[in-house]
N, C-alpha and C positions, 0 to 999 in steps of 0.2 A: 816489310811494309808495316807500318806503325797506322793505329788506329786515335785519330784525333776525338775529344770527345769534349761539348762545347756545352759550358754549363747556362743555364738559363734564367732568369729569376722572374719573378713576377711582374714586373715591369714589359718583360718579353709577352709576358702570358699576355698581358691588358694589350698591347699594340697587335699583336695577332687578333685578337677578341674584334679591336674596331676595326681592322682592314677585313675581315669577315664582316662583320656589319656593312662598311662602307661599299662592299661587292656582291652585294645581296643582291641588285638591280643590274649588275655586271652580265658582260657575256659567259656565257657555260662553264667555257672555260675557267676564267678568272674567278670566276664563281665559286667555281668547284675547289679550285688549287686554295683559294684564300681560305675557306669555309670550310674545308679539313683540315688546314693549317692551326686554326681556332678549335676545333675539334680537338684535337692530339694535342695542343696546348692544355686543353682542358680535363682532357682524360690525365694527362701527365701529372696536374694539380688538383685532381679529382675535387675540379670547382667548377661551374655551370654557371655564367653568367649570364645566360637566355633563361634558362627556369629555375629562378630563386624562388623558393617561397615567400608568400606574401608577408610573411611574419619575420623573414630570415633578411637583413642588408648585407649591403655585398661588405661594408665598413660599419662597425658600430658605434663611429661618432655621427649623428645625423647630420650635421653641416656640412661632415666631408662627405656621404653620403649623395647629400642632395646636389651639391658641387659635382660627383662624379656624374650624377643624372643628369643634370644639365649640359656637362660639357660634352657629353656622350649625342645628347639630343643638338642642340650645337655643329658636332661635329656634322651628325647624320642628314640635318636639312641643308649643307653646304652652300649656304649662301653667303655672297660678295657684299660689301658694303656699296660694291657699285652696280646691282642687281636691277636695280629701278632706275637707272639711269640708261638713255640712249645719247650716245657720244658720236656726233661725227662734224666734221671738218669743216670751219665756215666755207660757206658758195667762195668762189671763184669768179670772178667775174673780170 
């Protein structure tokens, strides 16, 4: 039996990060499973992207910075361009 070992990079870390975000509101389960996952990602890269200090960015270019903020927050209010819209079928008649 051969033990497979699967390297990870930061890119891994950030996508674990927002599916723990994105299942904050999730059932228990899914909750729990994505939000440890983000955990043990973070422990692994012994980086915390819930509690930065306010003086610490998570990037020290501030436009990619503010780009990551955004698209984070983006990501988290998940809304449709077709949100406000109500769509249905003309009458019949």
């Amino acid at each position: 039996m051969t033990l497979a070992k699967e390297q990870f990079d930061r890119l891994d870390f950030l996508h674990a990060w927002l599916e723990g975000q994105e299942y904050k509101k999730a059932h228990e389960d899914l909750r729990n499973y994505y939000g440890q996952a983000a955990t043990a990602f973070g422990l692994a890269f012994k980086f915390d992207l819930d509690h930065l200090a306010p003086e610490v960015d998570a990037f020290p270019d501030t436009a990619l910075n503010d780009t990551f903020r955004q698209t984070v927050q983006a990501r988290q209010a998940s809304v449709s361009p077709f949100s406000y819209y109500i769509l249905s079928p003309l009458s019949i008649k």
